[in-house]
FITORKOL-136078 format. One record per residue (C-alpha): residue number from 1; residue in one letter; x, y, z. Coordinates in steps of 0.5 Angstrom, whole numbers, plus 2048, in hexadecimal, padded with zeros to 3 digits. Each point is the difference from the previous one (the first is absolute). Example, Ala and Ser with C-alpha at 12.3 -4.5 7.8 and 13.67 -1.06 7.14 Angstrom:
[1,"a",[819,7F7,810]]
[2,"s",[802,807,7FE]]
//
This chain:
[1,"x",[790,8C1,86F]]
[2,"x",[800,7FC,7F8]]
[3,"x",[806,802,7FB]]
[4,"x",[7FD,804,7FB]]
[5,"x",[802,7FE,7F9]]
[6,"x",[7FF,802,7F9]]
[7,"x",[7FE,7FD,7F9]]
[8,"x",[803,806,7FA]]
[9,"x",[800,7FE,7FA]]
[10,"x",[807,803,7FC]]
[11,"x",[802,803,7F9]]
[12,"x",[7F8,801,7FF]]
[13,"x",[7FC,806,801]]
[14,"x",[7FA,7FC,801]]
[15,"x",[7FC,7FB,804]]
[16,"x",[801,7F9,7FF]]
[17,"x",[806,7FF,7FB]]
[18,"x",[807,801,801]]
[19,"x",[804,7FC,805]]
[20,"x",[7FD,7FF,807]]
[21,"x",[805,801,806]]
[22,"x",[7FE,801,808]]
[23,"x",[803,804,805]]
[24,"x",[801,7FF,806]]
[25,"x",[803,806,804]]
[26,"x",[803,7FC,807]]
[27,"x",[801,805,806]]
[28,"x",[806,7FB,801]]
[29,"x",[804,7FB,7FC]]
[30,"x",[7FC,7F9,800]]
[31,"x",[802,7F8,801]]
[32,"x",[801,7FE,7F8]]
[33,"x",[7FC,7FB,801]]
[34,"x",[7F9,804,801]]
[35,"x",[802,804,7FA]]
[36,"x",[800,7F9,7FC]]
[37,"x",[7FA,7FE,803]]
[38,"x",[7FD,807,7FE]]
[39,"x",[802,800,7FB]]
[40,"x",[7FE,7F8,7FD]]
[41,"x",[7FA,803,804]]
[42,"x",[7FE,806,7FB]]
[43,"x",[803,7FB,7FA]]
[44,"x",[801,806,7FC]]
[45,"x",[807,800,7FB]]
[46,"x",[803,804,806]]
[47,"x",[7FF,803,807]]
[48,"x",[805,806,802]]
[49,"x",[801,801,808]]
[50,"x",[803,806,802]]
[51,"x",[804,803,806]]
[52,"x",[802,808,802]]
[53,"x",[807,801,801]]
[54,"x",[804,806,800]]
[55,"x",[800,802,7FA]]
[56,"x",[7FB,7FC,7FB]]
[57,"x",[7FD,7F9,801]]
[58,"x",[802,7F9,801]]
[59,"x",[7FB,7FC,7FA]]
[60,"x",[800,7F8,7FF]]
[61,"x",[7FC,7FD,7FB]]
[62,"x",[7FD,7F9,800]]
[63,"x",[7FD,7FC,7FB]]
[64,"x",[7FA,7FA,802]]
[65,"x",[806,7FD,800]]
[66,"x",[807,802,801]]
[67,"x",[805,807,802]]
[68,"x",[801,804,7F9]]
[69,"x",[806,805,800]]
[70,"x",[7FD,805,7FB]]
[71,"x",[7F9,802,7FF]]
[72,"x",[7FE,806,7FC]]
[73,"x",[7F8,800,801]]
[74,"x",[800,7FF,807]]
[75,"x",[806,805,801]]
[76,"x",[7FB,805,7FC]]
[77,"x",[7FA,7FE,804]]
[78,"x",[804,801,807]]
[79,"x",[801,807,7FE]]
[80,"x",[7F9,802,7FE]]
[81,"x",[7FE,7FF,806]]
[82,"x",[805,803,804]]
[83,"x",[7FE,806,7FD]]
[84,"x",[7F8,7FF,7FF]]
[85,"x",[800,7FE,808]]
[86,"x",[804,807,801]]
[87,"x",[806,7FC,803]]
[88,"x",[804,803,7FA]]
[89,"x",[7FF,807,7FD]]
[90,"x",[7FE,801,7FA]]
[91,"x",[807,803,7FE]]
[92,"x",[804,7FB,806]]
[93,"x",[804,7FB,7FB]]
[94,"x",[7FE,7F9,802]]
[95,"x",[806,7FC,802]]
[96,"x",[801,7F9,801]]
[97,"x",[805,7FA,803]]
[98,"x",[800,7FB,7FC]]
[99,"x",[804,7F9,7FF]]
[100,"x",[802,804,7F9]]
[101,"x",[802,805,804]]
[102,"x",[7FD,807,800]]
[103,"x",[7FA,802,7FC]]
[104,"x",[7FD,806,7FF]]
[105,"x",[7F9,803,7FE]]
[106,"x",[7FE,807,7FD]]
[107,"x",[7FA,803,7FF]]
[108,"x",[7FF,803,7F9]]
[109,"x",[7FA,802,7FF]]
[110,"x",[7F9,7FA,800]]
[111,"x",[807,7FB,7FF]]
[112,"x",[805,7FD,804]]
[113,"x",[808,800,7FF]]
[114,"x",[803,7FA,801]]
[115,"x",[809,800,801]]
[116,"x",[800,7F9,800]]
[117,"x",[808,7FC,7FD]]
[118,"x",[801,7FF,7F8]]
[119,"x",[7FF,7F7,800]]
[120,"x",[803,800,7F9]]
[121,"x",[800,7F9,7FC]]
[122,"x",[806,7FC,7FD]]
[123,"x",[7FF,7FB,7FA]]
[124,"x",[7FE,7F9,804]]
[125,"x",[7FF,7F9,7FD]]
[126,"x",[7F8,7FF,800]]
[127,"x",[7FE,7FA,805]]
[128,"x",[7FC,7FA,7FD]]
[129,"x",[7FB,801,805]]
[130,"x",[7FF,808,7FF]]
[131,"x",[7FF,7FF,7F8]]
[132,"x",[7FC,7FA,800]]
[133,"x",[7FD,803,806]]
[134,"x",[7FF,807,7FD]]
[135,"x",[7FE,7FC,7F9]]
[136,"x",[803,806,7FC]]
[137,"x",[806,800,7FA]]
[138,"x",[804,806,806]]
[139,"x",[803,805,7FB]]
[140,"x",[804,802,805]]
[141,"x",[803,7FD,808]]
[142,"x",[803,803,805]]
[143,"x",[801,800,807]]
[144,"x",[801,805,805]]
[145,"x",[801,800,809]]
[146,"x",[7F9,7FD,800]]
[147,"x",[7FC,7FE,7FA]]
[148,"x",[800,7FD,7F9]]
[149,"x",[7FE,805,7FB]]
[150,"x",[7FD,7FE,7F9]]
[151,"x",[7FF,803,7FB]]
[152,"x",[7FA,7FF,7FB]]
[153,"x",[7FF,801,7FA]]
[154,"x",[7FA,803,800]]
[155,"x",[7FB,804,805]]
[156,"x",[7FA,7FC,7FE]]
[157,"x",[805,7FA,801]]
[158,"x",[802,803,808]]
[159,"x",[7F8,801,801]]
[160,"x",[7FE,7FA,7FE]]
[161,"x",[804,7FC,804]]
[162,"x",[7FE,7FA,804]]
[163,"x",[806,7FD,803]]
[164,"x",[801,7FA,804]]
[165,"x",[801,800,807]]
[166,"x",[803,7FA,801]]
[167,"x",[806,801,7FC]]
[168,"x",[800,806,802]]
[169,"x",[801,7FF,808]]
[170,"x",[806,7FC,7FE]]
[171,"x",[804,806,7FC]]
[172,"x",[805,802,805]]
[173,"x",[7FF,807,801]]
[174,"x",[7FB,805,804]]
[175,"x",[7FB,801,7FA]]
[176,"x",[800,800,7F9]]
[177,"x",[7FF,807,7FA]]
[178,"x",[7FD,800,7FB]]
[179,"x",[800,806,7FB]]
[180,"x",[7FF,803,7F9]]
[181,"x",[800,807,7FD]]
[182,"x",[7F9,803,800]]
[183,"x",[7FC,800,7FA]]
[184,"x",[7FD,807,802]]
[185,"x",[803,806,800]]
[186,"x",[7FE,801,807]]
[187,"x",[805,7FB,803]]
[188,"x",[806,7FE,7FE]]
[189,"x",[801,7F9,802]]
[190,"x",[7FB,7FB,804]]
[191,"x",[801,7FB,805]]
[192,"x",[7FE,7FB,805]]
[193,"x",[802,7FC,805]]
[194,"x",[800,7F9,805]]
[195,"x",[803,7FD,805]]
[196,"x",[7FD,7F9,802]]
[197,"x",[806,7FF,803]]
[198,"x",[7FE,806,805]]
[199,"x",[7F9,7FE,802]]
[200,"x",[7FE,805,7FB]]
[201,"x",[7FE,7FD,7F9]]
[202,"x",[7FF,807,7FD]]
[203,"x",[801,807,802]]
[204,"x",[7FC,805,7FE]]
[205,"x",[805,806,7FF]]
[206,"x",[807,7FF,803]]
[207,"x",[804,805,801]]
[208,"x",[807,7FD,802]]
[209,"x",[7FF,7FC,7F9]]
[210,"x",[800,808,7FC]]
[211,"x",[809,801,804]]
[212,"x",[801,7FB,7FB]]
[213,"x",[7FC,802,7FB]]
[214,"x",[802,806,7FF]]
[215,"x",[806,7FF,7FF]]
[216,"x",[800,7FB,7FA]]
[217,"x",[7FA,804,7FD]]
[218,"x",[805,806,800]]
[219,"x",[806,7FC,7FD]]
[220,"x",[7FA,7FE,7F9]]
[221,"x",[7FC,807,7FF]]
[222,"x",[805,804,802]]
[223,"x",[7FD,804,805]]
[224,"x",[800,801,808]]
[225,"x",[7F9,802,802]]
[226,"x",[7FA,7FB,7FE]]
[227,"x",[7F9,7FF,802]]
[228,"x",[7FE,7F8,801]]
[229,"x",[7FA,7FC,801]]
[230,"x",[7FF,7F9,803]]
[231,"x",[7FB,7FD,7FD]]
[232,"x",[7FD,7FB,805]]
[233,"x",[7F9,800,800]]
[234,"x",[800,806,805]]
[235,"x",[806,803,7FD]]
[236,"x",[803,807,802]]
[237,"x",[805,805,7FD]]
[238,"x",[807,802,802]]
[239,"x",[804,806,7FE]]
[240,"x",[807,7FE,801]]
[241,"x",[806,804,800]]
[242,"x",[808,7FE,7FF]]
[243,"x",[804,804,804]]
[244,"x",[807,7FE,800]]
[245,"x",[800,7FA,804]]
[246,"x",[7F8,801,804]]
[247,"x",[7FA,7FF,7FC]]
[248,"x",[7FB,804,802]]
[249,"x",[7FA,7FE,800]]
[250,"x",[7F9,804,800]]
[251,"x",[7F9,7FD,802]]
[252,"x",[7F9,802,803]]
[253,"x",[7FD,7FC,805]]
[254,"x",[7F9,801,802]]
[255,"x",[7FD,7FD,808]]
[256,"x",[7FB,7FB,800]]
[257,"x",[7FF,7FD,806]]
[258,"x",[802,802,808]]
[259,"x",[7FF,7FB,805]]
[260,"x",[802,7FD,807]]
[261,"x",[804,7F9,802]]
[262,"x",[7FC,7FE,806]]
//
C-alpha cells in the first residue's frame, strides 16, 4: 500500500493562492533520504513528514533541496489536516516536535493559531550581493537567527521587486525579507520573501519570516497585533500576535490535492 500525501495551500481561504505545502503523515519514522527525495519530488517550497509520538507529532520540513529548521506554512498545513482527516479533533490542540522545539496549534474559528518563537532582528552591515542583488536604496538592514530583513521604502517598491538570484544565493543567510508599511488601511505592513541559496527563489507566504517581523514592526508602530500581507504573485494574509517571547501566527488553509506515492 502507497503513501498517501497532501497538497494544502496555507494563509488563504481559497484554491490556488497562499503557499502550497504537502503532508505526509508516515505510520513510522522514514529514511532522510526518501524524504529528500520526496520532497525535490513534489519541488513545492516545502514538504512536511509527520510521525505519532506520545503526546504530539515529530514533523521535518524539506525544501527541493536542503532540511529547514523553521516553517510556519507547512506547520499550518500539517495541522489542517490532522484535523480535517479526523486524526485530531476539532478541539484537540495540535502539537509538534520540531528542530525549533515545540510548536503548537490551535484552532480559532476558520483560522488557525500558530506559537511559533519571536527571530528578532539586530542592526547588520548590508552585503554587496544582497543590495546589488536586491537592487533597492535599504532604509533599513538587520538580521535575525536566520534571515536578512530589509526594510524598503515603499509597498510599491516591495511589490515590484525583481531581484536578482544570483547575487542573492551568494548572501550568506537562509533567506532574504523584504518589507514596508502598508499603504491601505487593511495591513499594516507588506513583504515578501527569497531564498535561492535554499532551493526556493520565492515564497509565496513564509510564516517563519513573520517571528521576525513581528517583532520589529512592533518596535516602529507601537503595537503587538498586526495583519500582514505577502505580496507574491500568489499572495496570502497573516495575522500576527506578539506574546512575550512567542509569536503567534494566524492563517487558514484550504486542502487541493489528495494523493498516493506508489
Amino acid at each position: 500500500m502507497g503513501q498517501t500525501i497532501y497538497q494544502v495551500d496555507a494563509f488563504t481561504s481559497r484554491p490556488f493562492a497562499g503557499n502550497p505545502a504537502a503532508v505526509c503523515l508516515l505510520p513510522a519514522p522514514a529514511e532522510e533520504a526518501w524524504m529528500r527525495d520526496v520532497a525535490r519530488e513534489k519541488n513545492l517550497s516545502e514538504t512536511a513528514f509527520l510521525v505519532r509520538q506520545a503526546d504530539g507529532f515529530n514533523l521535518r520540513w524539506f525544501t527541493p533541496t536542503v532540511e529547514v529548521e523553521l516553517c510556519g506554512h507547512a506547520t499550518l498545513a500539517s495541522a489542517h489536516i490532522l484535523w480535517e482527516t479526523g486524526v485530531l479533533k476539532p478541539n484537540e490542540q495540535a502539537r509538534f516536535y520540531t528542530l525549533s522545539g515545540l510548536l503548537t496549534a490551535e484552532r480559532c474559528g476558520e483560522w488557525i493559531e500558530l506559537d511559533f518563537p519571536a527571530k528578532p532582528e539586530e542592526p547588520a552591515t548590508p552585503w554587496d550581493e544582497l543590495v546589488r542583488g536586491l537592487d533597492i536604496t535599504p532604509r533599513y538592514v538587520g538580521k535575525s537567527q536566520f534571515d536578512f530583513l530589509v526594510e524598503a521604502d515603499s509597498e510599491q517598491t516591495v511589490r515590484s521587486l525583481a531581484p536578482d538570484f544570483t547575487l542573492l544565493k551568494r548572501v550568506r543567510a537562509r533567506g532574504v525579507i523584504v518589507t514596508a508599511r502598508a499603504e491601505s488601511r487593511e495591513f499594516d505592513f507588506v513583504s515578501r520573501f527569497f531564498a535561492p541559496g535554499a532551493g526556493v527563489d520565492e515564497d509565496p507566504v513564509t510564516g517563519s519570516a513573520h517571528c521576525v517581523l513581528g517583532p520589529y514592526w512592533a518596535k516602529h508602530l507601537c503595537k503587538t497585533e498586526f495583519v500582514a500581507y505577502q505580496a507574491s504573485a500568489r499572495g496570502g494574509v497573516v495575522k500576527v500576535r506578539l506574546v512575550g517571547n512567542r509569536v503567534k501566527l494566524g492563517g487558514q488553509a484550504v486542502t487541493v490535492m489528495r494523493g498516493e506515492l506508489v
